[in-house]
DRENDO-1510 file (C-alpha; in Angstrom, 1 decimal, always signed):
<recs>
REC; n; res; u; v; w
REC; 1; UNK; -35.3; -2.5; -4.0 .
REC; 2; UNK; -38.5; -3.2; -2.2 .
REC; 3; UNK; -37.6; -6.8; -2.1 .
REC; 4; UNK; -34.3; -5.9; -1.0 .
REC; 5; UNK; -35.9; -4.3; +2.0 .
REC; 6; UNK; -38.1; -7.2; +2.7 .
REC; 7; UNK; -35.3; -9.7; +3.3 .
REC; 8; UNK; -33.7; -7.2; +5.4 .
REC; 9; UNK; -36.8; -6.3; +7.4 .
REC; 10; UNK; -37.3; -10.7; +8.1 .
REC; 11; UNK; -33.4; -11.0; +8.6 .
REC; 12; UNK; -34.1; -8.3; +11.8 .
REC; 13; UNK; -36.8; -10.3; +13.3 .
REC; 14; UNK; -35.6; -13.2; +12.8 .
REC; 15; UNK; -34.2; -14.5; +16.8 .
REC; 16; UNK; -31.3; -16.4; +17.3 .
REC; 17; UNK; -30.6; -19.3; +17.6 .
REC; 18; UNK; -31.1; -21.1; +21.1 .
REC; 19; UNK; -28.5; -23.0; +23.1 .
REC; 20; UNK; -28.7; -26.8; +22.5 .
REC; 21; UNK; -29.6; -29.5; +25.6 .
REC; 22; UNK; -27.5; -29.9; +28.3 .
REC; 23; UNK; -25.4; -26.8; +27.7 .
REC; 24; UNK; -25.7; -23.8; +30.1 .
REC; 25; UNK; -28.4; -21.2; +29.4 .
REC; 26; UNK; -27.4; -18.2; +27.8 .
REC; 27; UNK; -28.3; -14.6; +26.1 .
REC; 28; UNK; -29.7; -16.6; +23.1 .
REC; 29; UNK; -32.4; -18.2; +26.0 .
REC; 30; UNK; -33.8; -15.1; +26.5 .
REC; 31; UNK; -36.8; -14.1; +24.8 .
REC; 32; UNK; -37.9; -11.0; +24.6 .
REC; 33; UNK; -41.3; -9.5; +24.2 .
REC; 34; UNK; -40.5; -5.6; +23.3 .
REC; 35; UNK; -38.0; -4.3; +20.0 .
REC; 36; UNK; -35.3; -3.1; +20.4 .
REC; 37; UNK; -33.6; -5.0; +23.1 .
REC; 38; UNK; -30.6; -7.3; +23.0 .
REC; 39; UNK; -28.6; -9.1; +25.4 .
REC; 40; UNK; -24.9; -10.0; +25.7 .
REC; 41; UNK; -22.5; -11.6; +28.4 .
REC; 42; UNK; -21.0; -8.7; +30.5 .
REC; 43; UNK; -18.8; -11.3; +32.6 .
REC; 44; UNK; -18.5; -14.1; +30.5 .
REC; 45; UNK; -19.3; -18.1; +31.6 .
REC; 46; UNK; -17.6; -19.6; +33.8 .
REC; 47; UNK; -16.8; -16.3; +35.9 .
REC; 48; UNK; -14.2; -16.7; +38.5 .
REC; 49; UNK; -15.1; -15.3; +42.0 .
REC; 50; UNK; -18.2; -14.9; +41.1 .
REC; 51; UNK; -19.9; -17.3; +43.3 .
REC; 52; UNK; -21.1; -15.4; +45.9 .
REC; 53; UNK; -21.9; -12.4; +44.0 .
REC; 54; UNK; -25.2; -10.6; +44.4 .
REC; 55; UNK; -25.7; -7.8; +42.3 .
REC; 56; UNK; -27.8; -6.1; +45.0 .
REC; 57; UNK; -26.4; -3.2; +45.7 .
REC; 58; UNK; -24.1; -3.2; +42.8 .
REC; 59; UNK; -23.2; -0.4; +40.4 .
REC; 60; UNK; -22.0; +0.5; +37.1 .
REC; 61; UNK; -19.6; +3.3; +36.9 .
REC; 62; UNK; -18.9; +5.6; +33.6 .
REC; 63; UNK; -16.3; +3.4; +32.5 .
REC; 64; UNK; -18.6; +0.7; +32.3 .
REC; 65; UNK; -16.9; -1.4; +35.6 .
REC; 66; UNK; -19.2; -3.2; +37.5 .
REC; 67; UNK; -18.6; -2.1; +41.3 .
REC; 68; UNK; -19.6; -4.1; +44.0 .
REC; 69; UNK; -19.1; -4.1; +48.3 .
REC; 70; UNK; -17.8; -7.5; +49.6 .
REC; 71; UNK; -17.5; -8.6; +53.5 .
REC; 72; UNK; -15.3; -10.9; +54.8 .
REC; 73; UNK; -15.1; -12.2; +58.3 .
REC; 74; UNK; -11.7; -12.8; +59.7 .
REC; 75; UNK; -13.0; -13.3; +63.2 .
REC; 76; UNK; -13.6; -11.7; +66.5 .
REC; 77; UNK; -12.3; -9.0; +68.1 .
REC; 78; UNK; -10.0; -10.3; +71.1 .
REC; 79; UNK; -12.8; -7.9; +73.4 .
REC; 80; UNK; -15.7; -6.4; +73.5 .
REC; 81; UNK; -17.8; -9.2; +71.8 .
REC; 82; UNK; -18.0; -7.8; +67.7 .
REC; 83; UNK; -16.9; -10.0; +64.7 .
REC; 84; UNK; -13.9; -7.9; +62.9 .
REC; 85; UNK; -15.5; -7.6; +59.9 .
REC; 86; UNK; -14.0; -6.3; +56.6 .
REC; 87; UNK; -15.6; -4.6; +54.1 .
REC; 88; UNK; -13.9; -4.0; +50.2 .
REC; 89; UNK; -15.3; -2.4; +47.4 .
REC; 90; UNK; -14.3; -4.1; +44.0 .
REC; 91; UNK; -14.1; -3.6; +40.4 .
REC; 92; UNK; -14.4; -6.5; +37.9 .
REC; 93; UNK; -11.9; -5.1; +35.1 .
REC; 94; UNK; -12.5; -7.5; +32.6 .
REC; 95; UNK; -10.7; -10.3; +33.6 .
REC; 96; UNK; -11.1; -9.9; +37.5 .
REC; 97; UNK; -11.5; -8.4; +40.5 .
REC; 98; UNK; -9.6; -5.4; +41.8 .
REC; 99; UNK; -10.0; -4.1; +45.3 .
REC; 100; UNK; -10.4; -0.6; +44.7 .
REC; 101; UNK; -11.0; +0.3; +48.9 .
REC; 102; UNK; -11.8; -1.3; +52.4 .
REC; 103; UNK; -13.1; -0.7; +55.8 .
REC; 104; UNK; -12.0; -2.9; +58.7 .
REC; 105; UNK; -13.8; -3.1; +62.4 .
REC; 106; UNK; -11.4; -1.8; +64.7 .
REC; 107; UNK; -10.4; -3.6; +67.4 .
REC; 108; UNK; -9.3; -2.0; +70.9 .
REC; 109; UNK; -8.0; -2.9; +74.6 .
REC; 110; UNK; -11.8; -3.4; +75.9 .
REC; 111; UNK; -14.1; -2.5; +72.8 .
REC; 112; UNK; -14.7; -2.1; +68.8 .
REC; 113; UNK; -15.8; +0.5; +66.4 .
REC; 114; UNK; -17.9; -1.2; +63.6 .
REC; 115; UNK; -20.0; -0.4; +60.4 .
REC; 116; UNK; -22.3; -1.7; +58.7 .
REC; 117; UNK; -22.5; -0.8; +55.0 .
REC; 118; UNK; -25.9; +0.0; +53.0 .
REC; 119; UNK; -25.1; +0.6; +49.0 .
REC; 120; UNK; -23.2; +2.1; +47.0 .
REC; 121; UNK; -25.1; +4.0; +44.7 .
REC; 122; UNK; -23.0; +5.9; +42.1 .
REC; 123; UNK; -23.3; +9.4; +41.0 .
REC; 124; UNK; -22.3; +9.6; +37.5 .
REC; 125; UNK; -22.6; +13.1; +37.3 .
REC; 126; UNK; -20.1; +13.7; +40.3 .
REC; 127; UNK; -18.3; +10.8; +39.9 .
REC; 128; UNK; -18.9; +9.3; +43.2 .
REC; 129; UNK; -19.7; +6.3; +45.2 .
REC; 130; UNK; -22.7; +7.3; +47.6 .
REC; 131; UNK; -22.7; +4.9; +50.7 .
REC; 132; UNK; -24.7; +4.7; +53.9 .
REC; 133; UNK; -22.7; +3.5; +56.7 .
REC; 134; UNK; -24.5; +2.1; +60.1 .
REC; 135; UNK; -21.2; +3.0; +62.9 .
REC; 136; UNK; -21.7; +2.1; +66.5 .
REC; 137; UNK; -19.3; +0.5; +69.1 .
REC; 138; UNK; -18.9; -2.2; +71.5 .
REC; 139; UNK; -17.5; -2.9; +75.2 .
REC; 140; UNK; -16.7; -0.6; +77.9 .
REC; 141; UNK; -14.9; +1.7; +76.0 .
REC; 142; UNK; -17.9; +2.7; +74.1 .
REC; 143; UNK; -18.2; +6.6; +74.4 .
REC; 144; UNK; -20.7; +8.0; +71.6 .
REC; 145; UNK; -24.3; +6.6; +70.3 .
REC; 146; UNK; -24.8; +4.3; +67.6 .
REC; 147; UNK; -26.1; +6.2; +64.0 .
REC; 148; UNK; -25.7; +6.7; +60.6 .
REC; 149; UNK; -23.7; +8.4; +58.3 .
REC; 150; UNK; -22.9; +8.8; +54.3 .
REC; 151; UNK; -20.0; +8.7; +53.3 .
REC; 152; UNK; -18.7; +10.3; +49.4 .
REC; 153; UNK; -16.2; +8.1; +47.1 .
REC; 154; UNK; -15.0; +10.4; +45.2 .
REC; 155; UNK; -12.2; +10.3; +42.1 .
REC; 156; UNK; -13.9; +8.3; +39.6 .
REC; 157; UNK; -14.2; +9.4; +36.0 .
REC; 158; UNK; -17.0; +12.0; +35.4 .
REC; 159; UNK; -19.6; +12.6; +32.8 .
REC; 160; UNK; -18.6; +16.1; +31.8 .
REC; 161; UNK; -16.0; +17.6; +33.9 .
REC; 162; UNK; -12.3; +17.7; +33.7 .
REC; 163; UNK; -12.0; +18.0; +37.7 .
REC; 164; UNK; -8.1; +18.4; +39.0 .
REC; 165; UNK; -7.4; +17.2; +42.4 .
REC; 166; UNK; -4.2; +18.4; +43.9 .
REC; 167; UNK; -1.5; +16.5; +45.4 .
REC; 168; UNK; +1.6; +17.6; +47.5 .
REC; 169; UNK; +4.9; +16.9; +47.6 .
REC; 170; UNK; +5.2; +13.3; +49.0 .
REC; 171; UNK; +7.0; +13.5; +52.4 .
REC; 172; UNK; +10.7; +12.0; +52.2 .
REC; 173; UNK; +10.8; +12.3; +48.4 .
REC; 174; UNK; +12.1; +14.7; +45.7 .
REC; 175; UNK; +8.5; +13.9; +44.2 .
REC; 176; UNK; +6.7; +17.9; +43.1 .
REC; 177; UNK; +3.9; +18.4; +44.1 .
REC; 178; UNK; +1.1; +17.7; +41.3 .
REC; 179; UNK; -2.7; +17.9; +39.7 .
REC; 180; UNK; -4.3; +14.5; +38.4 .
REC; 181; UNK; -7.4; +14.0; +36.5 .
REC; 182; UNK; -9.5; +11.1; +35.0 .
REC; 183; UNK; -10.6; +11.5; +31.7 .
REC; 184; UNK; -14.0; +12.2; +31.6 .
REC; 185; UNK; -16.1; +10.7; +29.0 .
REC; 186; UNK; -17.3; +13.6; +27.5 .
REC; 187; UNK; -14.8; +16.3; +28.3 .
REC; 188; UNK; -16.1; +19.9; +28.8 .
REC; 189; UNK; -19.3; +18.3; +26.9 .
REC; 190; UNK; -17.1; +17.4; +23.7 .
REC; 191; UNK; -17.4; +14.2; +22.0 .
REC; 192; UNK; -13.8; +13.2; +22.9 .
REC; 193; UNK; -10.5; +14.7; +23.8 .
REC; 194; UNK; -7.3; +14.9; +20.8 .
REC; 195; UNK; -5.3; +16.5; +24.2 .
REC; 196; UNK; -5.1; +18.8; +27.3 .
REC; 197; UNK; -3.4; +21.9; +27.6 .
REC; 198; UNK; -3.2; +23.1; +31.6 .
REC; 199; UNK; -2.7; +26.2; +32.1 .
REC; 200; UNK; -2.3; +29.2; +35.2 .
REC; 201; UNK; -2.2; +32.9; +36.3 .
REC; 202; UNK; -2.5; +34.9; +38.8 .
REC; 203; UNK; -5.4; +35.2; +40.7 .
REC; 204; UNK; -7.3; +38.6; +40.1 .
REC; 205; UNK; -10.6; +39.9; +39.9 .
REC; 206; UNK; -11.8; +39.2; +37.4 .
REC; 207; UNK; -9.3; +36.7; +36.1 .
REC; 208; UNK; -7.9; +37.2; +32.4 .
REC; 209; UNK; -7.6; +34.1; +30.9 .
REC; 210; UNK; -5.7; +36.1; +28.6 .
REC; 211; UNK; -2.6; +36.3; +31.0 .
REC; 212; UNK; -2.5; +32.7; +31.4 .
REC; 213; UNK; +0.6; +30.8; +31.2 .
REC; 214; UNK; +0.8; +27.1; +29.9 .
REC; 215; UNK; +2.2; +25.0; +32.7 .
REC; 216; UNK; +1.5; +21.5; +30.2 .
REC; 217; UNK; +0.8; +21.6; +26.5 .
REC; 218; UNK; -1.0; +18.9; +24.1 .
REC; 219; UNK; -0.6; +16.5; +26.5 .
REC; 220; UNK; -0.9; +12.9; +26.9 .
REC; 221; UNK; +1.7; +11.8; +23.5 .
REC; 222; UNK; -1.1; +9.4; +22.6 .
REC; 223; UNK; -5.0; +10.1; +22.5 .
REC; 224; UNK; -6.5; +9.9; +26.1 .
REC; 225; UNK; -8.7; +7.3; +26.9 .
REC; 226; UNK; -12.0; +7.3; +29.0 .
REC; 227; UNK; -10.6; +6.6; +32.7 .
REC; 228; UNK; -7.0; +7.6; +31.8 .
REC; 229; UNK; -5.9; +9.2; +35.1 .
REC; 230; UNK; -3.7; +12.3; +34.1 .
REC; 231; UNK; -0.8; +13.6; +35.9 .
REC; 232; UNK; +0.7; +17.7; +35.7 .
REC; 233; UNK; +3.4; +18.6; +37.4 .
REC; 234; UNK; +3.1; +21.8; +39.2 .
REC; 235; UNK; +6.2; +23.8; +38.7 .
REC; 236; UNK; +4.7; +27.6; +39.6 .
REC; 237; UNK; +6.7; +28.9; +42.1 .
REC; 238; UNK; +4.8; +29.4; +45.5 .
REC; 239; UNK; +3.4; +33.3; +45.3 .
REC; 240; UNK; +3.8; +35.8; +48.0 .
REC; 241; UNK; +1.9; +36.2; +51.1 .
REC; 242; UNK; -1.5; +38.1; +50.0 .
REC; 243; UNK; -1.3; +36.7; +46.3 .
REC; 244; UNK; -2.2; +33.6; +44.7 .
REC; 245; UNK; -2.5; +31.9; +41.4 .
REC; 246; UNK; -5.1; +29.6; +40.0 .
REC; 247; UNK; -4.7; +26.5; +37.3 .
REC; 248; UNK; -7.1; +25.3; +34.5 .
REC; 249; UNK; -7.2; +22.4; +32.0 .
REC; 250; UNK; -8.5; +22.8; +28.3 .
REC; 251; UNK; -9.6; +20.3; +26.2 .
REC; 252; UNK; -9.4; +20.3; +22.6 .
REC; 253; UNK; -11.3; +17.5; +20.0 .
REC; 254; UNK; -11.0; +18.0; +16.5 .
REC; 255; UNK; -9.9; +21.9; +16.7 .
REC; 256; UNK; -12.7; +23.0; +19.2 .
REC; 257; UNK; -11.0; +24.0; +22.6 .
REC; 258; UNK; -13.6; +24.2; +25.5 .
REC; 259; UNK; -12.2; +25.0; +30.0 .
REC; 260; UNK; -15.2; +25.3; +32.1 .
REC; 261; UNK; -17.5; +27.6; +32.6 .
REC; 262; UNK; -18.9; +30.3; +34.4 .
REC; 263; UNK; -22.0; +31.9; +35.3 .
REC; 264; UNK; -23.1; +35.1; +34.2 .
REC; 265; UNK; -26.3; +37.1; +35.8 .
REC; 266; UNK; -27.4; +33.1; +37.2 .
REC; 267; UNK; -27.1; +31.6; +33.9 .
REC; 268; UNK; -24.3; +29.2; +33.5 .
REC; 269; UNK; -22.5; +29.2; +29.7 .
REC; 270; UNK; -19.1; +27.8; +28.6 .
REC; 271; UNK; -16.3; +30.3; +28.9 .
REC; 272; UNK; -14.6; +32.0; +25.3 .
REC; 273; UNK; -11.8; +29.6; +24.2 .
REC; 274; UNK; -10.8; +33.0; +21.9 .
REC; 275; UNK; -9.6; +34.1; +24.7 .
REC; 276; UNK; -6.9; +31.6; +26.3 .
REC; 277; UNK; -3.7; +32.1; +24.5 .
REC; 278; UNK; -1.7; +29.4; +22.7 .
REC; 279; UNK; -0.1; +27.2; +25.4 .
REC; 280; UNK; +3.6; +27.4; +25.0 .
REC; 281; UNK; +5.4; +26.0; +28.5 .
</recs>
């Protein structure tokens, strides 16, 4: 056994091999001078519209996507003397890529609102693209001083929470109105998600969970995926003037159900699954 162990320990430190002349550089170049590192391509060689990428500035979100803001220049405005600049924020998504946002100059009669963008930084916590925006104006028409504001991506996947964003009916369609949410990567704190069960109530104080009626049950049909952005109908009648109702989401992982939490004398615990009923629809 002990010489077991010793092949094993020389196998470990043993580096790998380099790349040969006249081939590009690559992970197996890089030496390192502290265990316990490794390297790996993230975008392999050649990458495709990659050439005038900096990684200043860049990001990686919780899936793992590398984010980054690109400018183009289309030209000038026809007035007030400011390039019409275009600003996107992209994704590489493994193979290339995808413009997630942009941010034009706008261009009027006798002047131009610009930016000028300083970022992103992402919060993983809150799911978020943090960016610092530079806005000012040109040409006559210029009514307000130049300055700075941030600005708040938000709908990204999120560390922890399972945080529905509401949607209404879309104007001109029989589309109902609807909750959506990205799988987090851990949700409620679990190590993964086997489904969702949403669920609502009426609104009271306190609430009882206990009253709650399932609205959607073991949903998606196939286990949810990091990123997977989930869709519930919402089919609860609209309640009377003076009332109102509330919605939650449950996860469940390997027979453990866990729907927020609350916070009790200023000390914040996860609320008694015992208590939400079976969802039935």
């Amino acid at each position: 056994m002990k010489y077991a162990a010793c092949l094993l320990v020389a196998f470990a430190c043993s580096g790998a091999l380099a790349s040969e002349p006249g081939q590009p550089l690559d992970c197996s170049d890089v030496v390192f001078l502290q265990p316990g590192y490794a390297c790996s391509d993230y975008i392999p060689f050649p990458c495709v519209g990659c050439e005038n990428l900096s990684l200043h500035g860049a990001v990686i979100d919780n899936q793992g996507r590398l984010i980054k803001a690109r400018v183009d220049y289309p030209g000038e405005c026809a007035s007030g003397g400011v390039s019409d600049y275009r600003y996107s924020f992209e994704y590489w998504n493994g193979t290339a890529w995808t413009v997630l946002a942009r941010l034009d100059t706008r261009c009027y009669g006798d002047g131009a609102d610009f930016v000028s963008l300083d970022g992103p930084m992402f919060d993983a916590t809150g799911g978020r693209l943090l960016v610092k925006m530079f806005v000012g104006c040109a040409g006559p028409g210029c009514s307000y001083p130049q300055g700075v504001r941030v600005i708040s991506i938000g709908g990204f996947t999120r560390i922890f929470d399972v945080s529905q964003t509401y949607e209404p009916t879309a104007p001109l369609t029989t589309q109902p109105a609807a909750f959506a949410f990205r799988v987090p990567v851990r949700p409620e704190g679990l190590e993964g998600a086997d489904h969702f069960n949403t669920y609502w109530g009426q609104l009271t104080k306190p609430i009882d969970f206990a009253q709650a009626n399932g609205l959607q049950c073991g949903y998606p049909a196939m286990q949810p995926q990091i990123g997977d952005r989930l869709t519930v109908a919402d089919t609860v009648p609209t309640p009377a003037p003076g009332q109102g109702v509330y919605y939650v989401t449950a996860a469940t992982y390997q027979g453990a159900t866990r729907y927020g939490r609350k916070t009790s004398a200023g000390h914040l615990s996860g609320r008694d699954p015992a208590v939400l009923p079976a969802c039935t629809p």
